[in-house]
Rosetta silent file (secondary structure, phi, psi, omega in degrees, C-alpha in Angstrom):
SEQUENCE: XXXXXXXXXXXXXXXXXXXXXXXXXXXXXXXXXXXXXXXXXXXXXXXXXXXXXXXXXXXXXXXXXXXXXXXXXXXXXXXXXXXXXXXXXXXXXXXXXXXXXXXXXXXXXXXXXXXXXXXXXXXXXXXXXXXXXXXXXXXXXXXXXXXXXXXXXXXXXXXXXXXXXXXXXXXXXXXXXXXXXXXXXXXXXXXXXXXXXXXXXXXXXXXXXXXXXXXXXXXXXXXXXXXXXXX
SCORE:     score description
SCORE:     0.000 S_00000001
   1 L     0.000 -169.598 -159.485    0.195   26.156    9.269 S_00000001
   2 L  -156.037  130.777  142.387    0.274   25.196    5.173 S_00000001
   3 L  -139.549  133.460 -156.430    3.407   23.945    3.724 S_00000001
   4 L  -113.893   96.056  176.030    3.679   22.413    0.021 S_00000001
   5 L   -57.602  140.908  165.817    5.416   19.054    0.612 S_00000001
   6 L   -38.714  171.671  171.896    7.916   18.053   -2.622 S_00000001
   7 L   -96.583   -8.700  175.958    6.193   16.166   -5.366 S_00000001
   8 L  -128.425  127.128 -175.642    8.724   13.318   -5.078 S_00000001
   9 L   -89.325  164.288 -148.869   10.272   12.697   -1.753 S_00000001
  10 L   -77.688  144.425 -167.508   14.000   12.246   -1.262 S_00000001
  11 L  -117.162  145.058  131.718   15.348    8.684   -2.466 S_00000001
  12 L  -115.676 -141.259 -157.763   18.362    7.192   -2.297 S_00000001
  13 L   -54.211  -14.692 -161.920   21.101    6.457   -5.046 S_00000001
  14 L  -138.779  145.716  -17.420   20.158    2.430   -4.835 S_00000001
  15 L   -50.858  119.245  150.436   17.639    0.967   -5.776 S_00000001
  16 L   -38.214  108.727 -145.736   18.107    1.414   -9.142 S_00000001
  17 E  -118.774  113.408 -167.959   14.223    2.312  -10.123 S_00000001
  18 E  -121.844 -175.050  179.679   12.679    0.769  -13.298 S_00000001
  19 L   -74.672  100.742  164.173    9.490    0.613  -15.263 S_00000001
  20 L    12.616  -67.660  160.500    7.091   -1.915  -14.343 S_00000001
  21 L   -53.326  -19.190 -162.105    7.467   -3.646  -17.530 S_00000001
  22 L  -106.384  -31.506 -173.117   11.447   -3.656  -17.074 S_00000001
  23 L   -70.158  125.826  166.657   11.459   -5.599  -13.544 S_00000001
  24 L   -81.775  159.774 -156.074   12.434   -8.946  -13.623 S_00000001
  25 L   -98.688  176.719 -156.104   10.792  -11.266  -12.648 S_00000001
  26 L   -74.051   96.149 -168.681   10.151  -13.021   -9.585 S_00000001
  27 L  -108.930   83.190 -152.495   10.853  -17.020   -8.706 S_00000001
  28 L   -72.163   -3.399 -170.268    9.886  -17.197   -4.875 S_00000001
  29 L   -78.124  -33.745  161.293   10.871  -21.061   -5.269 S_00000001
  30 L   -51.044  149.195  156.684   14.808  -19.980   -5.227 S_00000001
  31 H   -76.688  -17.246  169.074   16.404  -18.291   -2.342 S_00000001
  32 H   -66.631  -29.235 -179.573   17.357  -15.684   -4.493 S_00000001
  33 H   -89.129  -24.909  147.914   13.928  -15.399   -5.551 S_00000001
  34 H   -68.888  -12.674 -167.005   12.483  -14.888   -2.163 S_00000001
  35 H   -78.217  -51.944 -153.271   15.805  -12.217   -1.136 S_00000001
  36 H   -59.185  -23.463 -178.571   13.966  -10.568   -4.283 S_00000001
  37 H   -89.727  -38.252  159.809   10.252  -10.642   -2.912 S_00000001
  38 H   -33.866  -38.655  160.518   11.664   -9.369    0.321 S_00000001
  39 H   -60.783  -33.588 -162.810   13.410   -6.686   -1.330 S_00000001
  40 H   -93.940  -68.333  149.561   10.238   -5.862   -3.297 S_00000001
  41 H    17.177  -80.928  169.078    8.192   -5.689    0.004 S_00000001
  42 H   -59.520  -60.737 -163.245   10.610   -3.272    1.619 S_00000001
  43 H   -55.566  -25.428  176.091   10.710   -1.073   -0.974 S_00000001
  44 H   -60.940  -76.750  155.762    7.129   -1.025   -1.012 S_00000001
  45 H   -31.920  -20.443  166.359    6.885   -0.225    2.950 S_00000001
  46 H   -89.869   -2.389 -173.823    9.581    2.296    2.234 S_00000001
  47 H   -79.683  -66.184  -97.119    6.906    4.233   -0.084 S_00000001
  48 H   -79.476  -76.502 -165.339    4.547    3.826    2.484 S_00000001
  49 H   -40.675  -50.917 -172.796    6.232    5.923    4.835 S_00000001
  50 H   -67.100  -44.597 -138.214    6.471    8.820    2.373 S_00000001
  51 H   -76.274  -41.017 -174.068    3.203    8.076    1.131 S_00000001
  52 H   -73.212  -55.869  163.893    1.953    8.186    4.991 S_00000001
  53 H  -125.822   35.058  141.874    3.163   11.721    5.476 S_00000001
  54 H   -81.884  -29.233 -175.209    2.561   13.363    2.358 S_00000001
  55 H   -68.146  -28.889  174.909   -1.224   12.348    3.447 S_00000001
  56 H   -77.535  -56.782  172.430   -0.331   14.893    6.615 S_00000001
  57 H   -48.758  -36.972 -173.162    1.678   17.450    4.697 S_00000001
  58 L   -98.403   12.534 -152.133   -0.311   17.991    1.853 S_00000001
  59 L  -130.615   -1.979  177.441   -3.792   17.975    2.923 S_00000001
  60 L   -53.884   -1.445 -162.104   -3.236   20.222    5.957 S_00000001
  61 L   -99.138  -26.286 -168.030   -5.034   23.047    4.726 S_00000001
  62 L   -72.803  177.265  155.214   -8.139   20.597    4.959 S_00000001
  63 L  -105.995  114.743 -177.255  -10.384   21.085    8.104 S_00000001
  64 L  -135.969  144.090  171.450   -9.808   17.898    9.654 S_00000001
  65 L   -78.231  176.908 -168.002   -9.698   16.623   13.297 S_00000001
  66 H   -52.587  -53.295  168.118   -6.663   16.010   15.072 S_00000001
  67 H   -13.265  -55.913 -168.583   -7.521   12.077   14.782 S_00000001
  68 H   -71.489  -37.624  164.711   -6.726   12.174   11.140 S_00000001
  69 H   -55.791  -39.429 -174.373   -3.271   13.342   11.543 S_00000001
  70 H   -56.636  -59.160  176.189   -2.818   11.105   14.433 S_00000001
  71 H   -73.735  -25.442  174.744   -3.223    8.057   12.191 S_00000001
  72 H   -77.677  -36.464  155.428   -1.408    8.671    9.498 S_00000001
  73 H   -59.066  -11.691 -170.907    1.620    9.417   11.839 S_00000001
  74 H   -97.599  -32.127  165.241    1.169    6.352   13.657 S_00000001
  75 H   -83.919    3.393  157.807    0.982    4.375   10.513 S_00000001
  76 H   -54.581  -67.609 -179.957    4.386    6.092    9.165 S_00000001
  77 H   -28.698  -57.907  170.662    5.813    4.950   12.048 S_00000001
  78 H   -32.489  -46.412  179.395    4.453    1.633   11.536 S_00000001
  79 H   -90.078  -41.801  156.032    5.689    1.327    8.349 S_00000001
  80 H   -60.720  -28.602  156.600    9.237    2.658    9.005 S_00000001
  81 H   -71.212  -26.986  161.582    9.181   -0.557   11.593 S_00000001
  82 H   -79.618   -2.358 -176.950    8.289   -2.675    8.613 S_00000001
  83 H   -97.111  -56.754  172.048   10.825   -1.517    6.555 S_00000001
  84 H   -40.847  -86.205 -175.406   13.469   -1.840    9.446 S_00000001
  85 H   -38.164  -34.049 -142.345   12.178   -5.824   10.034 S_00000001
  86 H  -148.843  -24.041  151.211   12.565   -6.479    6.189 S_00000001
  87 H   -79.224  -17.840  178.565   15.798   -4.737    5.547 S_00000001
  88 H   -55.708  -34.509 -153.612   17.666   -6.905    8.577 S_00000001
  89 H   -81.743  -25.317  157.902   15.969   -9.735    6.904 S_00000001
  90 H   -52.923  -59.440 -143.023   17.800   -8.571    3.655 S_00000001
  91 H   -89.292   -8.114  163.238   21.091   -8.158    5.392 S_00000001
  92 L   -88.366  -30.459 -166.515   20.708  -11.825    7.402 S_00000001
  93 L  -122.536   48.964 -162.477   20.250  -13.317    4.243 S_00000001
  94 L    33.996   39.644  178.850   23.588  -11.672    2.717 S_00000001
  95 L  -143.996  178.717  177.464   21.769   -9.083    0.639 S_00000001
  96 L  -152.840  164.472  176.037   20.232   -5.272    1.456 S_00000001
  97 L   -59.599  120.287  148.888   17.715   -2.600    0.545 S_00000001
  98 L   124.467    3.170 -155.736   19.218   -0.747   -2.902 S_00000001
  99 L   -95.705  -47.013  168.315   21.003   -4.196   -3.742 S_00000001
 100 L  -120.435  172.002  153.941   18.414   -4.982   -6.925 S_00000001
 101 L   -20.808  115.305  165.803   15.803   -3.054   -8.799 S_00000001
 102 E   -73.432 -165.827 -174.317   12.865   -1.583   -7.744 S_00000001
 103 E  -129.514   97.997  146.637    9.055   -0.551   -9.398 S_00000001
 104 H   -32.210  -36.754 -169.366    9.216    3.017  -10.320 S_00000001
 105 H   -83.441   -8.211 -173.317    5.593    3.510  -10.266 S_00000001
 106 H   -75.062    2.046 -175.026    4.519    3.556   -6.555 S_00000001
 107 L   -79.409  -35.176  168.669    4.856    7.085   -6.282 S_00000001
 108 H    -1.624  -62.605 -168.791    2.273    7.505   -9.309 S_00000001
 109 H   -61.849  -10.339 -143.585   -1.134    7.014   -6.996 S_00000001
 110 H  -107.705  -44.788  169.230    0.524   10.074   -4.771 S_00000001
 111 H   -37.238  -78.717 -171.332    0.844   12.293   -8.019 S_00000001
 112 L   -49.952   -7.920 -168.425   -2.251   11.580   -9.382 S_00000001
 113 L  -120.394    0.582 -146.761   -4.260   12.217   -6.292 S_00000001
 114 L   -76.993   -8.295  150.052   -2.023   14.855   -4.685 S_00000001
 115 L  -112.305   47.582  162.142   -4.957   17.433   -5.213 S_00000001
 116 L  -136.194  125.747  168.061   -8.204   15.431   -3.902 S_00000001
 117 H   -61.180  -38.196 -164.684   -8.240   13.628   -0.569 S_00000001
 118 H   -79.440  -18.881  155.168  -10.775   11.567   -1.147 S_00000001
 119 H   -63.215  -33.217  160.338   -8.780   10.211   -4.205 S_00000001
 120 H   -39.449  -61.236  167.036   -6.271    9.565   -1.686 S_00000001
 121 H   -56.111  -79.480 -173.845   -7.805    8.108    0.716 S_00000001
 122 H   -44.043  -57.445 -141.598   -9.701    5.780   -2.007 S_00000001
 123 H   -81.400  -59.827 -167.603   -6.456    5.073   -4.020 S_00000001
 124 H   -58.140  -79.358 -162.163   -3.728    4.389   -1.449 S_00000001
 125 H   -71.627  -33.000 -162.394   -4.635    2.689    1.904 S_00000001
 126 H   -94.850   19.478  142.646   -8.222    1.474    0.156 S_00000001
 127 H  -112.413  -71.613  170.452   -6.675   -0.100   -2.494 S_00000001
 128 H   -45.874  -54.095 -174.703   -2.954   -0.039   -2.515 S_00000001
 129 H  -100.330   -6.471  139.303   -2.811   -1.328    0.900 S_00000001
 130 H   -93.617   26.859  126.491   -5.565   -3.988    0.514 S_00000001
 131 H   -66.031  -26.593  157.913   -3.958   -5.333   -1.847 S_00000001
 132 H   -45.154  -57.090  160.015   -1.479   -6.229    0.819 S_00000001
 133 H   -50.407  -11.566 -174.876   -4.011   -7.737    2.807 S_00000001
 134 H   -88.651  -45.601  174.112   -5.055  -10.179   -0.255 S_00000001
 135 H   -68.001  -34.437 -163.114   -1.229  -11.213   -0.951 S_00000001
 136 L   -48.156  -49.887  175.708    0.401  -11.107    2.386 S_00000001
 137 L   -74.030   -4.447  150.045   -0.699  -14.710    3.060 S_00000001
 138 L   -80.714  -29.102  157.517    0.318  -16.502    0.283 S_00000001
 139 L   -66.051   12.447 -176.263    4.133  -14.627    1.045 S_00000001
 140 L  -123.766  -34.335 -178.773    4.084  -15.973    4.749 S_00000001
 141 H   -65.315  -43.443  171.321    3.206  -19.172    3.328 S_00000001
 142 H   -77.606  -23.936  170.589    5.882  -19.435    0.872 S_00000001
 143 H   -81.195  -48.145  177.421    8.882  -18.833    3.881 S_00000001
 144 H   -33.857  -80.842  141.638    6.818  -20.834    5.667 S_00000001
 145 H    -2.653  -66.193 -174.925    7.888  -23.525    3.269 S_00000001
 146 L   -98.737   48.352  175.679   11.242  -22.699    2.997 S_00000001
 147 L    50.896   19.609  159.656   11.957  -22.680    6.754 S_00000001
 148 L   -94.170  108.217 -149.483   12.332  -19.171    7.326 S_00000001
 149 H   -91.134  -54.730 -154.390   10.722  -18.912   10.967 S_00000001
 150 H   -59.348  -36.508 -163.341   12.350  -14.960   11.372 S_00000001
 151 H   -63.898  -38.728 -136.732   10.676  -13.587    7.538 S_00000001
 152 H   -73.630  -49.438 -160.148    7.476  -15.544    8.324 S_00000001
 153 H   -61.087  -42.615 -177.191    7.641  -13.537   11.832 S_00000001
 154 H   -84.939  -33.704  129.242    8.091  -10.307   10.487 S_00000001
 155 H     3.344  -68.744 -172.156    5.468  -10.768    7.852 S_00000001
 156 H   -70.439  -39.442 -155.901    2.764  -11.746   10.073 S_00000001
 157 H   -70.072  -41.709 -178.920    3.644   -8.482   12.192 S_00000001
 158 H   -76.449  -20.642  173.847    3.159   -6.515    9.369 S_00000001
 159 H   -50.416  -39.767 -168.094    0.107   -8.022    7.922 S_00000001
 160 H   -80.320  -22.148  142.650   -1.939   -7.395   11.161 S_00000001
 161 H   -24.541  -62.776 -166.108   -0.521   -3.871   11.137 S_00000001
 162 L  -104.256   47.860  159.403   -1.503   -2.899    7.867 S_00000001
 163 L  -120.455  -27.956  165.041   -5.521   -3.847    8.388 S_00000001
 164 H   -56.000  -57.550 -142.152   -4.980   -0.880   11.004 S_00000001
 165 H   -99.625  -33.823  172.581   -3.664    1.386    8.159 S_00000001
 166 H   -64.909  -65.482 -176.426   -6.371    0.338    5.551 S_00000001
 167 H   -31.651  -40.211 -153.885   -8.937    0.864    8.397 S_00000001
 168 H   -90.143    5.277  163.452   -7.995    4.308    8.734 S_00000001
 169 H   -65.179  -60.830  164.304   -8.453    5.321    4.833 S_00000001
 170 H   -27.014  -56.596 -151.302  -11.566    3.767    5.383 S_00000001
 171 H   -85.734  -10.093 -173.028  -12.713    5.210    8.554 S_00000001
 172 H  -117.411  -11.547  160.849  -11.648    8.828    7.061 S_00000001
 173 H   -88.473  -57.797 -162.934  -12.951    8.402    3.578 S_00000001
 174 H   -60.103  -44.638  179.399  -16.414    7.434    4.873 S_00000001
 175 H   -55.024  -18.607 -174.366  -15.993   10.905    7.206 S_00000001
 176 H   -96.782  -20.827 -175.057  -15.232   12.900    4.298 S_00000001
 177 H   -88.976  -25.067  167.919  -18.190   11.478    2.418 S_00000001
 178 H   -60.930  -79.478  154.995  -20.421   11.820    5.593 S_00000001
 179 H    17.659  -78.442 -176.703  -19.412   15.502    5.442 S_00000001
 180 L  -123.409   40.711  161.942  -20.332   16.590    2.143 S_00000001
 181 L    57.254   30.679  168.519  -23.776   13.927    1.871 S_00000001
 182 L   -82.756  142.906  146.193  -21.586   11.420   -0.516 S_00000001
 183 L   -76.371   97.880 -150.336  -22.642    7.806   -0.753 S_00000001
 184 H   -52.144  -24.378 -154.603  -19.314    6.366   -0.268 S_00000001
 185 H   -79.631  -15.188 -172.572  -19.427    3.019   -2.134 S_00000001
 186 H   -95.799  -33.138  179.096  -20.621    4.169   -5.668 S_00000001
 187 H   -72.970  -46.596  174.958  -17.917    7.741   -5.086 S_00000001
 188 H   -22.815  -69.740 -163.581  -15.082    4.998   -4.197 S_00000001
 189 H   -43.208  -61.095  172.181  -15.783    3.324   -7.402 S_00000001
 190 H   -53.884  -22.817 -176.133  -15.601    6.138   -9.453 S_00000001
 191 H   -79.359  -29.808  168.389  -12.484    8.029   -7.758 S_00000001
 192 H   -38.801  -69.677 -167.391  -11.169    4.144   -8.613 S_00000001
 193 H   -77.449  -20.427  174.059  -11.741    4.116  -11.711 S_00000001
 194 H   -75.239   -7.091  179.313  -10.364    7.798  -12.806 S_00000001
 195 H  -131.941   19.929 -176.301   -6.879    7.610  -10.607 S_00000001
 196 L  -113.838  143.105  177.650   -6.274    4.263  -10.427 S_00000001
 197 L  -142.321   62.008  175.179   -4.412    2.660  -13.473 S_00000001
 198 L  -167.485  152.953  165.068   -4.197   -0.787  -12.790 S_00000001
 199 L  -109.926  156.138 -163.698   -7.117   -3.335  -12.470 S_00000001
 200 L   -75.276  147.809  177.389   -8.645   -4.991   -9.391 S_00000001
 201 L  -139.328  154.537 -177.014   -8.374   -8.404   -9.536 S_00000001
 202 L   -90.867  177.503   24.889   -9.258  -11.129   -7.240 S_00000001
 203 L   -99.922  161.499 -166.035   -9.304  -13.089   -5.102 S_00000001
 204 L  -120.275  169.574  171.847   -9.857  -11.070   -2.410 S_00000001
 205 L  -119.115   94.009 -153.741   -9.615  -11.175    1.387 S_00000001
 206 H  -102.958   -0.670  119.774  -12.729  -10.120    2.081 S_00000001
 207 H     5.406 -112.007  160.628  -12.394  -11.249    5.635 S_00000001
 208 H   -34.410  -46.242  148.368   -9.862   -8.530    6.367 S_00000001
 209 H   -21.903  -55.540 -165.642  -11.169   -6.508    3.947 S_00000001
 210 H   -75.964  -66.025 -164.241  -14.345   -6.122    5.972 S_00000001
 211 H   -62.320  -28.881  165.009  -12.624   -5.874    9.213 S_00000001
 212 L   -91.274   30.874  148.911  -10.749   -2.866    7.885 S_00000001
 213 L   116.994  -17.941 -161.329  -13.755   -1.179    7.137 S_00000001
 214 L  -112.541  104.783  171.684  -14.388   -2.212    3.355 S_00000001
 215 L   -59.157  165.797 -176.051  -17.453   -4.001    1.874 S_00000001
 216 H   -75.377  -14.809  171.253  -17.313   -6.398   -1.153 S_00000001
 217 H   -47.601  -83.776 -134.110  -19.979   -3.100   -2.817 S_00000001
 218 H   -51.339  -59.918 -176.302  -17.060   -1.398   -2.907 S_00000001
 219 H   -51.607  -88.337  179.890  -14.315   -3.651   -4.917 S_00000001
 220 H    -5.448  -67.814 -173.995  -16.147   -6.644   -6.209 S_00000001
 221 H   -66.571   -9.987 -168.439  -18.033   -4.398   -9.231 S_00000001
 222 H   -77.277  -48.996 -178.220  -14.521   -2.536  -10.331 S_00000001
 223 H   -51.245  -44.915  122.444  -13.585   -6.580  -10.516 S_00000001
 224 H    25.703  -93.142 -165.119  -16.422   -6.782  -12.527 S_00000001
 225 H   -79.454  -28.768  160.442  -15.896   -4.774  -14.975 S_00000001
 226 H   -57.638  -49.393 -166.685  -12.623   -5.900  -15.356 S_00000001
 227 H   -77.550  -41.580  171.429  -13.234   -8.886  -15.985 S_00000001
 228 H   -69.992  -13.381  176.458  -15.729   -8.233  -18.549 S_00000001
 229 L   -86.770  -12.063 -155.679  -13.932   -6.008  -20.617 S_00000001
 230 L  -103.600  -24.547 -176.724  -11.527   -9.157  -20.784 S_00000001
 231 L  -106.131    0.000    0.000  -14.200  -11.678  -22.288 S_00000001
């Protein structure tokens, strides 16, 4: 069947949800300034979720195999278990999800992309969510520091978890580019640079990276070019 998912999925009244420019910022050296990266985390993990089955809802109309549906439900789940694990961790450390200010903008890549998959595909898990993989280990490192055994724990769980969810952007962007005789790594770049509005920047974890499916071709020149526009 074909149903036309909302364009913003249902929120609620807390967090209060500002403009990139308007959040303040972050001092992970404080404990308030780690409740705050924790906060920023979940909220992240709760777009996920949406973000994770709008990729089922809206694209159903493609001819796709069952597989691809399979994975994006399993990493919604996945991601509604990271959200769970990181609000307790608010609520343990006398704070909760909705308590400060969020980033208005993740829904943005799901707008901008909501009628090409392969923009999808490219923007969200093959970006969005390897950017996770580049940060997550300097965040397990700072609770790591500050004695927090339980954050560091839930952390780690999600990090290996979301090389699974980047894999499958991967493993379903290269299928739609087998498909219709694309070369994936120069159409990445480009679907990059027209829906993406932020630049990549390193360092990268190209480790992980790899292991979910993504070569340094792909990234590396967008990084490039960034960088060069900057000198």
């Amino acid at each position: 069947g074909a149903a036309m998912p909302p364009d913003r999925p249902a929120r609620p009244a807390r967090p209060e949800l500002l403009a990139p420019r308007e959040m303040p910022k972050r001092r992970p050296g404080s404990e308030h300034g780690r409740i705050a990266l924790i906060h920023a985390v979940a909220h992240i993990e709760l777009n996920a979720v949406d973000l994770h089955w709008d990729a089922v809802a809206r694209f159903a109309e493609t001819p796709l195999p069952l597989g691809y549906f399979d994975d994006w439900v399993q990493a919604a789940d996945e991601e509604s278990k990271h959200f769970n694990l990181l609000s307790d961790r608010l609520e343990a450390l006398g704070s909760h999800y909705g308590a400060l200010p969020a980033h208005e903008g993740m829904w943005r890549a799901a707008e901008d992309t909501a009628q090409d998959l392969l923009a999808r595909l490219a923007v969200v898990p093959m970006v969005l969510e390897a950017r996770g993989l580049d940060v997550t280990p300097g965040m397990i490192e700072i609770f790591r520091k500050a004695n927090d055994a339980e954050t560091v724990a839930a952390l780690e769980i999600i990090y290996a978890e979301e090389v699974h969810h980047v894999s499958y952007g991967s493993k379903w962007f290269h299928f739609l580019c087998g498909r219709h005789d694309l070369d994936p790594a120069p159409v990445f770049r480009d679907l990059v640079r027209r829906h993406f509005h932020a630049s990549l920047k390193p360092p990268f974890n190209e480790e992980k990276r790899a292991e979910a499916g993504i070569p340094p071709d792909f990234y590396w020149p967008l990084a490039e070019e960034t960088g060069s526009k900057r000198g």
